[in-house]
PDB file with one MODEL, atoms N, CA, C and O in Angstrom:
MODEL        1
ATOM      1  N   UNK A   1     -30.275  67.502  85.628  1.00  0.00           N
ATOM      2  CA  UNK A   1     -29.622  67.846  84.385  1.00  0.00           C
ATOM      3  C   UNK A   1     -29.978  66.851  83.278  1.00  0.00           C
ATOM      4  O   UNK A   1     -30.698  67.249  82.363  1.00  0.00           O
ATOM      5  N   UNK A   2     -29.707  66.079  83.283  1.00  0.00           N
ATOM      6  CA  UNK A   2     -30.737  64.612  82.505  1.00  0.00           C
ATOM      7  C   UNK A   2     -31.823  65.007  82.293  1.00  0.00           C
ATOM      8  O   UNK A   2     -32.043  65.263  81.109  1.00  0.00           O
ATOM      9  N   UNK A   3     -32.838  65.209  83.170  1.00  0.00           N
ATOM     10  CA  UNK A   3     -33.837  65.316  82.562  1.00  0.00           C
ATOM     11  C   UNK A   3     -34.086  66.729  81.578  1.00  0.00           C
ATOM     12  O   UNK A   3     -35.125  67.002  80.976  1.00  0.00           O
ATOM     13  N   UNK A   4     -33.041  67.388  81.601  1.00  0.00           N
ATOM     14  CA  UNK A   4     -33.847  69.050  80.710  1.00  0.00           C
ATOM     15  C   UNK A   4     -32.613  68.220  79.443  1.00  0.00           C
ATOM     16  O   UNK A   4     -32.720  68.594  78.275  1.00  0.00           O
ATOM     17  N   UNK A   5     -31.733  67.348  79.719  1.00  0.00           N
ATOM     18  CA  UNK A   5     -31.287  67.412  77.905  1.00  0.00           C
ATOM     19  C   UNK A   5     -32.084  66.489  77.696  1.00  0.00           C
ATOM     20  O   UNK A   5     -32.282  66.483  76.481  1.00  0.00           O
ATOM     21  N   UNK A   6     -32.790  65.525  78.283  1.00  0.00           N
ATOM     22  CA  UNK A   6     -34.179  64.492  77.345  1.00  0.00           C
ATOM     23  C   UNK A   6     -35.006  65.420  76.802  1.00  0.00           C
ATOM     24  O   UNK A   6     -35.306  65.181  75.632  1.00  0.00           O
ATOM     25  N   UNK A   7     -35.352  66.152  77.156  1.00  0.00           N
ATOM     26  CA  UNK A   7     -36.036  67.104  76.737  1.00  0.00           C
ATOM     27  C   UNK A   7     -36.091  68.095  75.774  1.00  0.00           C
ATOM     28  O   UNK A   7     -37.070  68.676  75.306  1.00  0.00           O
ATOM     29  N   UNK A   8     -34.791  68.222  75.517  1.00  0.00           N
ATOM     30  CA  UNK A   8     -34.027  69.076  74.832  1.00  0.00           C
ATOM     31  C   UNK A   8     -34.110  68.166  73.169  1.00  0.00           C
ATOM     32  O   UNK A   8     -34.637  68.412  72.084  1.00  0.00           O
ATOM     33  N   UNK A   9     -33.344  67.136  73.684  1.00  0.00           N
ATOM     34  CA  UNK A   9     -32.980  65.898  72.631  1.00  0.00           C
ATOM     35  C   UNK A   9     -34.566  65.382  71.848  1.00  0.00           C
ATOM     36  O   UNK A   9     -34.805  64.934  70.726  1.00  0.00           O
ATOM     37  N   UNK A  10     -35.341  65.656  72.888  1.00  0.00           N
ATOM     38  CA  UNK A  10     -36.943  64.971  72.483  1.00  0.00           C
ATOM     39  C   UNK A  10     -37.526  66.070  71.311  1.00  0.00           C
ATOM     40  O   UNK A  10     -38.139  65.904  70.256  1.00  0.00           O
ATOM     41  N   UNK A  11     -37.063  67.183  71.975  1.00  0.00           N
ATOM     42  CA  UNK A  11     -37.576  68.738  71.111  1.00  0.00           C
ATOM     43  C   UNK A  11     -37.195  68.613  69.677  1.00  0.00           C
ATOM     44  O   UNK A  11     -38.023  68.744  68.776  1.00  0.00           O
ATOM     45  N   UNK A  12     -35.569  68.284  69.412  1.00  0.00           N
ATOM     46  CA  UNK A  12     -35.283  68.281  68.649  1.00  0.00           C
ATOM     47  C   UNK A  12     -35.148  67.495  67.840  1.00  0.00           C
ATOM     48  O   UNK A  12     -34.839  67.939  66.734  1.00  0.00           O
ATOM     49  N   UNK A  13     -35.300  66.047  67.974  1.00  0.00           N
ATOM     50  CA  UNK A  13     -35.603  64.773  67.085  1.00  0.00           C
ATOM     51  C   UNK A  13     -37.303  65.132  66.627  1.00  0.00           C
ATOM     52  O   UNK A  13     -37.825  64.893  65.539  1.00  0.00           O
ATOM     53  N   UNK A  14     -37.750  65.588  67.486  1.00  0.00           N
ATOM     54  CA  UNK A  14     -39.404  66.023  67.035  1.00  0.00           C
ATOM     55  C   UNK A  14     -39.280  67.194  65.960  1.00  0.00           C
ATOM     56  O   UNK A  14     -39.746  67.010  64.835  1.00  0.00           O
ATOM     57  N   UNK A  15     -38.778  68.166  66.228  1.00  0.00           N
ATOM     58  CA  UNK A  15     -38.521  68.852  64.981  1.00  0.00           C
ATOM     59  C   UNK A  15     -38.054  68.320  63.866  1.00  0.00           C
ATOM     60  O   UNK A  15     -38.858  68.270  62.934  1.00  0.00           O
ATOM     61  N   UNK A  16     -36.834  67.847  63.660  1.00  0.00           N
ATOM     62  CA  UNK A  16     -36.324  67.286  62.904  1.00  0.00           C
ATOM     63  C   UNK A  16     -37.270  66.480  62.109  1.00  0.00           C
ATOM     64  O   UNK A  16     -37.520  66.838  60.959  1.00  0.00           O
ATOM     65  N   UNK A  17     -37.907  65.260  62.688  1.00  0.00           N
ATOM     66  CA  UNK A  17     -38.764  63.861  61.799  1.00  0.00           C
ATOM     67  C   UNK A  17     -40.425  65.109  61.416  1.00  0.00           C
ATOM     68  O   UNK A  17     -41.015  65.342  60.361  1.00  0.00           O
ATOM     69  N   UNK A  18     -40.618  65.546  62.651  1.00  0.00           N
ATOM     70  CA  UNK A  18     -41.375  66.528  61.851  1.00  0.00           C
ATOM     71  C   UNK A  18     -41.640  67.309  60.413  1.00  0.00           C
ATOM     72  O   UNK A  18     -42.600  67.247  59.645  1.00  0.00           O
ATOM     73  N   UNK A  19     -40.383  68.083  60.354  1.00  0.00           N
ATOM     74  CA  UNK A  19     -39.681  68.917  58.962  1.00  0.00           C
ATOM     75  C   UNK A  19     -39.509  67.680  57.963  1.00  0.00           C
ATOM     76  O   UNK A  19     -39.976  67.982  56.865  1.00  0.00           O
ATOM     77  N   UNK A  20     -39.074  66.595  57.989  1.00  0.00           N
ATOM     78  CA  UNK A  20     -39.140  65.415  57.307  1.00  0.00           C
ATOM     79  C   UNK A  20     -39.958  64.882  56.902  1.00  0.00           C
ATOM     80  O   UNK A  20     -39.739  64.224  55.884  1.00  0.00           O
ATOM     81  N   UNK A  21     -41.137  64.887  57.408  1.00  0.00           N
ATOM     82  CA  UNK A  21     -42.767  64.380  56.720  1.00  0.00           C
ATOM     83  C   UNK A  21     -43.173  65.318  56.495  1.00  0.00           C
ATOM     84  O   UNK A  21     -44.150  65.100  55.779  1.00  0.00           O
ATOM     85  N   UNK A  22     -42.995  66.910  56.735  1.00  0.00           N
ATOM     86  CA  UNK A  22     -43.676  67.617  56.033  1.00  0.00           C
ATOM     87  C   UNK A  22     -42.933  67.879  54.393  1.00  0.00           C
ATOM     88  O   UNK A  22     -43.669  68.195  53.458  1.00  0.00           O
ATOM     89  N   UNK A  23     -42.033  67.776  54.271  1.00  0.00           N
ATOM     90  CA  UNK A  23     -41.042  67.530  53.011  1.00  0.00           C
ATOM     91  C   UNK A  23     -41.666  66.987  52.206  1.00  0.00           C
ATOM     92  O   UNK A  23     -42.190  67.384  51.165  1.00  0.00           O
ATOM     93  N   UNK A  24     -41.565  64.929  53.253  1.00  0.00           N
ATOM     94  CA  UNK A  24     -42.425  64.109  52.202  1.00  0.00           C
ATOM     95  C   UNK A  24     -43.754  64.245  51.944  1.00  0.00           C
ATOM     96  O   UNK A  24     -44.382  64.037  50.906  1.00  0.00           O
ATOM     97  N   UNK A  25     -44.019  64.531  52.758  1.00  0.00           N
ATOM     98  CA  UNK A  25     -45.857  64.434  52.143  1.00  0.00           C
ATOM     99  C   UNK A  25     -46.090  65.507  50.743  1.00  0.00           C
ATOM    100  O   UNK A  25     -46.883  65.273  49.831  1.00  0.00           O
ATOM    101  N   UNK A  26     -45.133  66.795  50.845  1.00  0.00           N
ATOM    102  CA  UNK A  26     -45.260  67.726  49.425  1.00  0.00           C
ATOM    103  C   UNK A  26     -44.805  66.959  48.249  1.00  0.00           C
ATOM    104  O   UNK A  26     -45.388  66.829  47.173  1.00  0.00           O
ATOM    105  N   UNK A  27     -43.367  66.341  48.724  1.00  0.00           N
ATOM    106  CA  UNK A  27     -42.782  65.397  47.947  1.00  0.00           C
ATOM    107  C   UNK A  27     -43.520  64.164  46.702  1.00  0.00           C
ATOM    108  O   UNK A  27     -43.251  63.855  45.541  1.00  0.00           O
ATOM    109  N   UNK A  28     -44.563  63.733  47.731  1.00  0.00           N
ATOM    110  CA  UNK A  28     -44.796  62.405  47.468  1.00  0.00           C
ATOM    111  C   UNK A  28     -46.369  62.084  47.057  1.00  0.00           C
ATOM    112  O   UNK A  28     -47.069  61.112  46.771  1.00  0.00           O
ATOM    113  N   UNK A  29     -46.532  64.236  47.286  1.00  0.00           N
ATOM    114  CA  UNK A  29     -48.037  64.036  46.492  1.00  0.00           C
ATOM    115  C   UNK A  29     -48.774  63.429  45.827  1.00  0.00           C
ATOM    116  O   UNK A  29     -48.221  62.931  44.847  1.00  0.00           O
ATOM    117  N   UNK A  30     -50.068  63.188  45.939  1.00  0.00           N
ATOM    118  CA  UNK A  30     -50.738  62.818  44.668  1.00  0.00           C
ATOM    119  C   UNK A  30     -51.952  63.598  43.916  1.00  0.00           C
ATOM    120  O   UNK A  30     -53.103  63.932  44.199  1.00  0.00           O
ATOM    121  N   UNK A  31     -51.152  63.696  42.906  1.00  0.00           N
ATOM    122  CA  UNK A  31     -51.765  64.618  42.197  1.00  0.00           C
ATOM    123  C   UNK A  31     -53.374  64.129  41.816  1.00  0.00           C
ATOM    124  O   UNK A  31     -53.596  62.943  41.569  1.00  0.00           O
ATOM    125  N   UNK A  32     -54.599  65.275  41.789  1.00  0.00           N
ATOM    126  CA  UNK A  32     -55.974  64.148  41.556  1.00  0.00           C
ATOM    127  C   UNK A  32     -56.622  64.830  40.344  1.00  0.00           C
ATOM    128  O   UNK A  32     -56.670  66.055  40.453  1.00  0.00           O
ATOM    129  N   UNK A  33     -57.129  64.319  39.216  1.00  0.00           N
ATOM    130  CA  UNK A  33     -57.996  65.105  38.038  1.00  0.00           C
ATOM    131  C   UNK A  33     -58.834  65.986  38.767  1.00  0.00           C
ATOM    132  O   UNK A  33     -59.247  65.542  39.838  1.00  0.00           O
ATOM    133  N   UNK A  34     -59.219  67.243  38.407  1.00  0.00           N
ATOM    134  CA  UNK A  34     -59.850  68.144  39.097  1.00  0.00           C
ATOM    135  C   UNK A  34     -61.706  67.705  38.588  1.00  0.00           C
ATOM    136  O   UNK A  34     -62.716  67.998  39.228  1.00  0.00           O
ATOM    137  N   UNK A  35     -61.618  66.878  37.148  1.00  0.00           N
ATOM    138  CA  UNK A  35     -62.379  66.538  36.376  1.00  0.00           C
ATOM    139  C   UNK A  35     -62.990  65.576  37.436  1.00  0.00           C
ATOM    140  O   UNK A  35     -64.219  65.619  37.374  1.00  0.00           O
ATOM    141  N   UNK A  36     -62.563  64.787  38.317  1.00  0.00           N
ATOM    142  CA  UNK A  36     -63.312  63.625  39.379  1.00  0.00           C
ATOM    143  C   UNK A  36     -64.410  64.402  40.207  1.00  0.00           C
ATOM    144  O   UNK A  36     -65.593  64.065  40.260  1.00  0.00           O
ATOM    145  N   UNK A  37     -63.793  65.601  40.912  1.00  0.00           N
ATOM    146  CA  UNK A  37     -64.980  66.314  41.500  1.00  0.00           C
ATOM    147  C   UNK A  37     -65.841  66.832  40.940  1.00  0.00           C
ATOM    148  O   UNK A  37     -66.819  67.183  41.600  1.00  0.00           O
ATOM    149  N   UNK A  38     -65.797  67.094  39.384  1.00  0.00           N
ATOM    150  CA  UNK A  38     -67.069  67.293  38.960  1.00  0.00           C
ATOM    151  C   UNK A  38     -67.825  66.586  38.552  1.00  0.00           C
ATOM    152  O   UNK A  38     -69.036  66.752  38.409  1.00  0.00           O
ATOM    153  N   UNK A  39     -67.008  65.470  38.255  1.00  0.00           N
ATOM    154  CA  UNK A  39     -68.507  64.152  37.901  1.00  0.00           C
ATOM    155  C   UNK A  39     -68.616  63.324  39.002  1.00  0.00           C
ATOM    156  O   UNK A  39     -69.285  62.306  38.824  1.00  0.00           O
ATOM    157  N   UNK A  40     -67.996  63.547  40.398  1.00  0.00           N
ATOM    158  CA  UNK A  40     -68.382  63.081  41.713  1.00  0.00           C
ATOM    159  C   UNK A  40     -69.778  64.202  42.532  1.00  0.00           C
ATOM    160  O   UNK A  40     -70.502  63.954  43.496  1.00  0.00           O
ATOM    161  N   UNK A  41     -69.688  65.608  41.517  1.00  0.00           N
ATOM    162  CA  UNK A  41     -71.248  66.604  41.624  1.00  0.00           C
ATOM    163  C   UNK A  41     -71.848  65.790  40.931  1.00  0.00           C
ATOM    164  O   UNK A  41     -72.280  64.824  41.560  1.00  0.00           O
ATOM    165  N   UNK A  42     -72.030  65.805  39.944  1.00  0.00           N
ATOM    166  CA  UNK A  42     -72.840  65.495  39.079  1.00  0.00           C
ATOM    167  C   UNK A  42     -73.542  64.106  38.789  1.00  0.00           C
ATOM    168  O   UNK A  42     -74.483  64.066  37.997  1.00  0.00           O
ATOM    169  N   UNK A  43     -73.033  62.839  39.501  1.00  0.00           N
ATOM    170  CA  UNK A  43     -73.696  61.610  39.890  1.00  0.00           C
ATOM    171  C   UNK A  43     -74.526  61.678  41.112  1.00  0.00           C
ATOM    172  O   UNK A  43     -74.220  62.424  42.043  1.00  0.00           O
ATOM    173  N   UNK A  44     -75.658  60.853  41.131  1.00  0.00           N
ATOM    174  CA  UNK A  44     -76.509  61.298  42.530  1.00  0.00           C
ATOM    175  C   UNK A  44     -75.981  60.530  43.589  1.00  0.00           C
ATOM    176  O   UNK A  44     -76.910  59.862  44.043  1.00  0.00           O
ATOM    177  N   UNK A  45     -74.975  60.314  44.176  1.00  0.00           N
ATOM    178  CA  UNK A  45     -74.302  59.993  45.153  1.00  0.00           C
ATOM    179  C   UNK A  45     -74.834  58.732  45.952  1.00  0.00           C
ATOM    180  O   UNK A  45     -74.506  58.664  47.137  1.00  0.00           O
ATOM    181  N   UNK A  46     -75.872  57.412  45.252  1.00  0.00           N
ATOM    182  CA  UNK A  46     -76.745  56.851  45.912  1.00  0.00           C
ATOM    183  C   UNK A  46     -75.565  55.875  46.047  1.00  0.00           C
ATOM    184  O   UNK A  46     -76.035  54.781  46.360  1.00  0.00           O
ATOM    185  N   UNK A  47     -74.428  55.826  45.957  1.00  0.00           N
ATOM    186  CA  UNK A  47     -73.301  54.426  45.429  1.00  0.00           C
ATOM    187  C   UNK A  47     -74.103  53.361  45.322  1.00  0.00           C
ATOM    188  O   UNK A  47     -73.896  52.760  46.376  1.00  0.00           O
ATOM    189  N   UNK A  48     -75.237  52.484  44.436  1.00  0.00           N
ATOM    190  CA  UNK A  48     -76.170  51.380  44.219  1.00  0.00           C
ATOM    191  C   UNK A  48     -75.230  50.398  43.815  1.00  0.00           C
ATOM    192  O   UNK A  48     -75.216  49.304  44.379  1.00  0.00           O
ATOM    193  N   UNK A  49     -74.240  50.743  42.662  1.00  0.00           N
ATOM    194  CA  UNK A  49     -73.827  49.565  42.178  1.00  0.00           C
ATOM    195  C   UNK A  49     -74.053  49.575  41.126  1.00  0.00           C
ATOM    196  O   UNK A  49     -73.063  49.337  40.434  1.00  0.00           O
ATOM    197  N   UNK A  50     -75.211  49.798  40.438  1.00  0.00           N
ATOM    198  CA  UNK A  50     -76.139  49.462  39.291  1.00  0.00           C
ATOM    199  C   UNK A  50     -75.045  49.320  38.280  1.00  0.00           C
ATOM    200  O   UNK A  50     -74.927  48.291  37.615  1.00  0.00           O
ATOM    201  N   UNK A  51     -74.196  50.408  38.154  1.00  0.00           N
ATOM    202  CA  UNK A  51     -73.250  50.783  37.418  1.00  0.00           C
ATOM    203  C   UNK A  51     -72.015  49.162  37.059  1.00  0.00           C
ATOM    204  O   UNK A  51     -71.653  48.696  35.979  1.00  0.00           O
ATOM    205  N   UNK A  52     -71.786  48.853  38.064  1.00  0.00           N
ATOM    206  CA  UNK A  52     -70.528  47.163  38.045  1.00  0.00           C
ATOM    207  C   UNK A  52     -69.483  48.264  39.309  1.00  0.00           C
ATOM    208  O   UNK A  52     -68.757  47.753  40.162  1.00  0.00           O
ATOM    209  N   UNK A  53     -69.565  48.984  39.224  1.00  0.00           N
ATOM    210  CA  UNK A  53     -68.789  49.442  40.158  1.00  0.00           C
ATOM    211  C   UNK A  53     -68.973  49.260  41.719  1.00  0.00           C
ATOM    212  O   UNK A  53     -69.954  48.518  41.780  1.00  0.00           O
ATOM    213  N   UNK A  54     -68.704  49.440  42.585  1.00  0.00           N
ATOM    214  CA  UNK A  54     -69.001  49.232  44.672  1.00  0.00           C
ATOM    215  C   UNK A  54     -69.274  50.993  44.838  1.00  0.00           C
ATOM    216  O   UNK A  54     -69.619  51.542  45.885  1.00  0.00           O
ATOM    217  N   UNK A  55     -69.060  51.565  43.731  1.00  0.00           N
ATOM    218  CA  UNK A  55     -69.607  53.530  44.537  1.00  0.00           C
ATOM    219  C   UNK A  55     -69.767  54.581  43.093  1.00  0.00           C
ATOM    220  O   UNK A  55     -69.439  54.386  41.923  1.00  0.00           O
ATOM    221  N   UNK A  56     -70.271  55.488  43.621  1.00  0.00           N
ATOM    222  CA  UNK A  56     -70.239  56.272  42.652  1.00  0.00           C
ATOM    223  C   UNK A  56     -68.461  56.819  42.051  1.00  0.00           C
ATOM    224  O   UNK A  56     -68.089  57.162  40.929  1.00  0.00           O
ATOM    225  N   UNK A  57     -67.648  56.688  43.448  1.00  0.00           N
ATOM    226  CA  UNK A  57     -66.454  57.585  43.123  1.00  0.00           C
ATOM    227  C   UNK A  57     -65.608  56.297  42.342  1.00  0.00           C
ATOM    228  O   UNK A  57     -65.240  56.672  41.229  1.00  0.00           O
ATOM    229  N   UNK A  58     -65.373  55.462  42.520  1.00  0.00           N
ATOM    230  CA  UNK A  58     -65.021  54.263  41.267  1.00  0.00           C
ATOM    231  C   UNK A  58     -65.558  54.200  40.122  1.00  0.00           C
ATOM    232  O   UNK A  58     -64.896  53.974  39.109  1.00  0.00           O
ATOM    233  N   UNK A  59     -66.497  54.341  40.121  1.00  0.00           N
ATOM    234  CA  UNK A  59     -67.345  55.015  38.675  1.00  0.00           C
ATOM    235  C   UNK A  59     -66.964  55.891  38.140  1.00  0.00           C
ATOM    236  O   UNK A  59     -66.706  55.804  36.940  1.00  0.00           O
ATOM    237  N   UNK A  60     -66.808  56.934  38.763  1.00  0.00           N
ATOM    238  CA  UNK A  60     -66.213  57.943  37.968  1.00  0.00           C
ATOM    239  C   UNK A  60     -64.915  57.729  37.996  1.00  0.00           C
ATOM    240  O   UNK A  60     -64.593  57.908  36.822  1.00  0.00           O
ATOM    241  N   UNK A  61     -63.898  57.443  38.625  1.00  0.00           N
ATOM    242  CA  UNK A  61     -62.634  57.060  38.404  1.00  0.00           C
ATOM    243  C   UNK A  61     -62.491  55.960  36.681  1.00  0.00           C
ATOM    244  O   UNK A  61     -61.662  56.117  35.785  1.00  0.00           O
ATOM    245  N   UNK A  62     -63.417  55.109  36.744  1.00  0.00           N
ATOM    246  CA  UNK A  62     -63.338  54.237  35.628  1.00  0.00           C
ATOM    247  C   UNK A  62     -63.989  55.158  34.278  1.00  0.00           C
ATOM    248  O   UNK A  62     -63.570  55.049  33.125  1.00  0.00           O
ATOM    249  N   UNK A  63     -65.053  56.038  34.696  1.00  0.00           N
ATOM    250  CA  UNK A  63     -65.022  56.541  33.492  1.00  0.00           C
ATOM    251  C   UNK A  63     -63.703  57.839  32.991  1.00  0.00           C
ATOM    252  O   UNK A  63     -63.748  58.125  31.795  1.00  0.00           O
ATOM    253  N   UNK A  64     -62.959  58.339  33.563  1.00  0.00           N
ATOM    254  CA  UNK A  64     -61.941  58.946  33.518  1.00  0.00           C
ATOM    255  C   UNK A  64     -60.840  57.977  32.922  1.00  0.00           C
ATOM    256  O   UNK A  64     -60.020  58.473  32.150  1.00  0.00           O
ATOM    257  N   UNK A  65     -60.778  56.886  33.169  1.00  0.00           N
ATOM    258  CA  UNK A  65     -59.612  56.100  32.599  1.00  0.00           C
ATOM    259  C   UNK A  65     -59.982  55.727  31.174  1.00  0.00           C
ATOM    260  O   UNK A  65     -59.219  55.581  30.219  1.00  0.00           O
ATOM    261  N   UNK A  66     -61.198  55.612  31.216  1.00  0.00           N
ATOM    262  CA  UNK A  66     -61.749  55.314  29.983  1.00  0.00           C
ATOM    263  C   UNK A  66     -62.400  53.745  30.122  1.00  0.00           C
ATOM    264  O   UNK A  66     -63.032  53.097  29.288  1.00  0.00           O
ATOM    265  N   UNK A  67     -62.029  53.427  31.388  1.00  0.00           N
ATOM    266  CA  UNK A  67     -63.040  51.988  30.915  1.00  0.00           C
ATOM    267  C   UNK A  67     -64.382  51.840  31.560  1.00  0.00           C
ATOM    268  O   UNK A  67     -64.756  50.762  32.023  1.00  0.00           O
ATOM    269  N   UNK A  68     -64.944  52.689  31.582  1.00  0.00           N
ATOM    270  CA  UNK A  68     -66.919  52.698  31.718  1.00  0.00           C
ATOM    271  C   UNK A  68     -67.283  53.624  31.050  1.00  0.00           C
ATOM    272  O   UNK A  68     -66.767  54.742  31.048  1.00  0.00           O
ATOM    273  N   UNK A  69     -68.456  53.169  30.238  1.00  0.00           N
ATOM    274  CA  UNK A  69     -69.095  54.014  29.260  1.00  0.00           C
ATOM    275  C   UNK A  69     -69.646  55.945  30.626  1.00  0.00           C
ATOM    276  O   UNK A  69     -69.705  56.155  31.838  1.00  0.00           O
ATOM    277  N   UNK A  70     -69.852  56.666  29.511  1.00  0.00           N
ATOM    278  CA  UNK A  70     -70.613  57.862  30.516  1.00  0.00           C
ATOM    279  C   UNK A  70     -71.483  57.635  30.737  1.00  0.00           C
ATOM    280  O   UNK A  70     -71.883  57.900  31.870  1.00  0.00           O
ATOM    281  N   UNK A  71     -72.298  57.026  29.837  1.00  0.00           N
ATOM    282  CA  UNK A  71     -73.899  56.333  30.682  1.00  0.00           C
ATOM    283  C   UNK A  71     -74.017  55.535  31.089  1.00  0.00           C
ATOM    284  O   UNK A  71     -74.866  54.775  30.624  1.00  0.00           O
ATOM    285  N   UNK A  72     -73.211  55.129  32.300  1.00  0.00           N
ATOM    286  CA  UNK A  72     -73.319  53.661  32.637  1.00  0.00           C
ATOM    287  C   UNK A  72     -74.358  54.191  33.710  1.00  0.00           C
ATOM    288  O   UNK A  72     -75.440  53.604  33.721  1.00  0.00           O
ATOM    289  N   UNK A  73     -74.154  55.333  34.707  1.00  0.00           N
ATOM    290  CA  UNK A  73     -75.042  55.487  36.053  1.00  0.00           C
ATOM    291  C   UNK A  73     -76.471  55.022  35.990  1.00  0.00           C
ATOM    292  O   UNK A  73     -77.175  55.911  35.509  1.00  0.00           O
ATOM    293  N   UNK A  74     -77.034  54.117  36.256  1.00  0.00           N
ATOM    294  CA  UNK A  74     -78.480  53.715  35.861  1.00  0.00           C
ATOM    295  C   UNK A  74     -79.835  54.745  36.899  1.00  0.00           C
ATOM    296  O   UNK A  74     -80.957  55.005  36.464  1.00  0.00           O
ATOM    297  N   UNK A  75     -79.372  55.106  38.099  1.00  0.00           N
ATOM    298  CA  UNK A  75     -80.107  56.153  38.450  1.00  0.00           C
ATOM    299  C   UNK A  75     -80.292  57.119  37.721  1.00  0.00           C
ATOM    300  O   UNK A  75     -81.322  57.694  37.371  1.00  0.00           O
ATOM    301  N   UNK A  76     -78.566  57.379  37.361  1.00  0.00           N
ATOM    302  CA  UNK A  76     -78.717  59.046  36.969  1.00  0.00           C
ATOM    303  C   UNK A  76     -79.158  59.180  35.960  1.00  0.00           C
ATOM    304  O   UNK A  76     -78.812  60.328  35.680  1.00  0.00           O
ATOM    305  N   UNK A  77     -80.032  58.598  34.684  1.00  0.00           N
ATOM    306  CA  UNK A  77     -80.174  59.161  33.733  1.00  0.00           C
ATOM    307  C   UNK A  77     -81.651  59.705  33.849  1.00  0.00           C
ATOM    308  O   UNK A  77     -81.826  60.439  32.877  1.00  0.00           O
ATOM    309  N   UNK A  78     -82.313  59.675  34.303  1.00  0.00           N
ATOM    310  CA  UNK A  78     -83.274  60.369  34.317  1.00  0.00           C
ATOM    311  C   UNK A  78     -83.505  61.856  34.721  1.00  0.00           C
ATOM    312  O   UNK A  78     -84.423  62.637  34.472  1.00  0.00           O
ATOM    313  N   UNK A  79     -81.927  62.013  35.693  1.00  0.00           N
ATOM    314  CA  UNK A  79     -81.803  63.597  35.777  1.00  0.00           C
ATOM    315  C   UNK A  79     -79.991  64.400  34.840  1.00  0.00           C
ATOM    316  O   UNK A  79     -79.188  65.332  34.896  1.00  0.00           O
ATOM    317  N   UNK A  80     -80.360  63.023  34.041  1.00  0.00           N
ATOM    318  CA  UNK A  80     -79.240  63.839  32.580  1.00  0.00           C
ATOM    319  C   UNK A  80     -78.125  63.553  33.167  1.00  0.00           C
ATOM    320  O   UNK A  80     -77.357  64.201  32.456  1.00  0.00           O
ATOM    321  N   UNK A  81     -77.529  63.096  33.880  1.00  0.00           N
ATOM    322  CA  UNK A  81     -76.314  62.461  34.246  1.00  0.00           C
ATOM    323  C   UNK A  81     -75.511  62.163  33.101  1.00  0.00           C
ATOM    324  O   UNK A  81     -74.380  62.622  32.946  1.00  0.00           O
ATOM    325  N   UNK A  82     -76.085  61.401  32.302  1.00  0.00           N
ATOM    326  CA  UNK A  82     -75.054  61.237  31.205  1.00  0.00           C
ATOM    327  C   UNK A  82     -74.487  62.004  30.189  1.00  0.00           C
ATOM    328  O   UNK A  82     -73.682  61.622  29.339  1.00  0.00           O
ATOM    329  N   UNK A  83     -75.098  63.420  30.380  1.00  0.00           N
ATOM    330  CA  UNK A  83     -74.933  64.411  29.395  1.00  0.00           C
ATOM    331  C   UNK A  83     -73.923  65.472  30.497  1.00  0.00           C
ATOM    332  O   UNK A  83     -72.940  66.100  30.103  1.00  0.00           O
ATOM    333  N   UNK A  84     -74.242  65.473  31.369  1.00  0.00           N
ATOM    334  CA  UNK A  84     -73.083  65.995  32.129  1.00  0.00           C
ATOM    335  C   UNK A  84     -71.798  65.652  32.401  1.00  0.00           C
ATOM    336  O   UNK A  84     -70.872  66.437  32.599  1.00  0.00           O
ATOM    337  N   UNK A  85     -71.759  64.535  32.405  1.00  0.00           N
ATOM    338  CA  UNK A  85     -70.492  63.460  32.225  1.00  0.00           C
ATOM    339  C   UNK A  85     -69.519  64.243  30.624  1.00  0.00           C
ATOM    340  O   UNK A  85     -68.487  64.795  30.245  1.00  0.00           O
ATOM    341  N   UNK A  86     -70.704  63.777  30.271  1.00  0.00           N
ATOM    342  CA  UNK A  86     -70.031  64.016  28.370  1.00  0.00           C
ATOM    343  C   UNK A  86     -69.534  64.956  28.545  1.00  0.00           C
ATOM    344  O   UNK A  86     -68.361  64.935  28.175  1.00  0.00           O
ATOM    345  N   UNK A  87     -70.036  66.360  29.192  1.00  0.00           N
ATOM    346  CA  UNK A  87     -69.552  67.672  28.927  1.00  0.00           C
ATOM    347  C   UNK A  87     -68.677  67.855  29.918  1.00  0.00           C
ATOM    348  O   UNK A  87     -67.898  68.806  29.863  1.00  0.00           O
ATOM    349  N   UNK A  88     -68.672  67.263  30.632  1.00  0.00           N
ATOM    350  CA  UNK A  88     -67.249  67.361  32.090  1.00  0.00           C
ATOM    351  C   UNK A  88     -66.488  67.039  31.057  1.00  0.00           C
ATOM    352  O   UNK A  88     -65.871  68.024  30.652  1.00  0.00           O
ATOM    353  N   UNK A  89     -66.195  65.713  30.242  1.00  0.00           N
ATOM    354  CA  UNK A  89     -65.018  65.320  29.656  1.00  0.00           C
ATOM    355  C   UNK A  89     -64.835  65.714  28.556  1.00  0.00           C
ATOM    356  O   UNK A  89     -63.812  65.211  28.091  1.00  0.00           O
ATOM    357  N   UNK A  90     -65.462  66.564  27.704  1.00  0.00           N
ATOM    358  CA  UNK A  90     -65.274  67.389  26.379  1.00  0.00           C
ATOM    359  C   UNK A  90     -64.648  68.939  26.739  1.00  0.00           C
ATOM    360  O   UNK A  90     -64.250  69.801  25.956  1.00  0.00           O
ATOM    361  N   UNK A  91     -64.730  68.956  28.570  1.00  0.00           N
ATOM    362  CA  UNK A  91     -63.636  70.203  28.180  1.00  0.00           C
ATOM    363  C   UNK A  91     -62.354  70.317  28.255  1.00  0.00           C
ATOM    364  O   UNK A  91     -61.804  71.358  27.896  1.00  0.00           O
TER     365      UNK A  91
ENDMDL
END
C-alpha cells in the first residue's frame, strides 16, 4: 500500500511542478527582434572578429542597439552586407 501512494504522490507533485514551469517559461519569456534573424542571414557567418565583436550574432545584436556602425562586418562588404543591414533596419 505504500508503495502505490509513493507513486501516486510522485505522479502528482510531477504534474503539479510540471504545470508550473510550463506557466513560467510562457511567463518569463523573452521576447527577440525578429530584425536579428535577418541580419544573422545576411552576415557571412565566418564569426572572425574583424568587426570588435567575438561572433557575428553580437554584431548584430550591437548593431540593433545602435552601438556598431552597419558597416562594421569587414568580410561582408564585398558581398553588400552593409547595404542589407541598412535595409533590414529602414523597415
Amino acid at each position: 500500500m505504500i508503495f502505490i501512494n509513493s507513486i501516486i504522490l510522485m505522479g502528482a507533485l510531477g504534474l503539479v511542478f510540471g504545470t508550473f514551469l510550463a506557466f513560467a517559461a510562457k511567463k518569463f519569456e523573452v521576447k527577440e527582434d525578429p530584425r536579428l534573424t535577418k541580419i544573422m542571414e545576411a552576415l557571412p557567418g565566418v564569426n572572425c572578429g574583424a568587426c570588435g565583436y567575438p561572433g557575428c550574432e553580437a554584431f548584430a545584436k550591437a548593431v540593433l542597439k545602435g552601438d556598431a556602425p552597419h558597416d562594421g562586418c569587414l568580410p561582408g562588404k564585398r558581398q553588400g552586407v552593409p547595404d542589407k543591414i541598412k535595409n533590414i533596419l529602414e523597415e
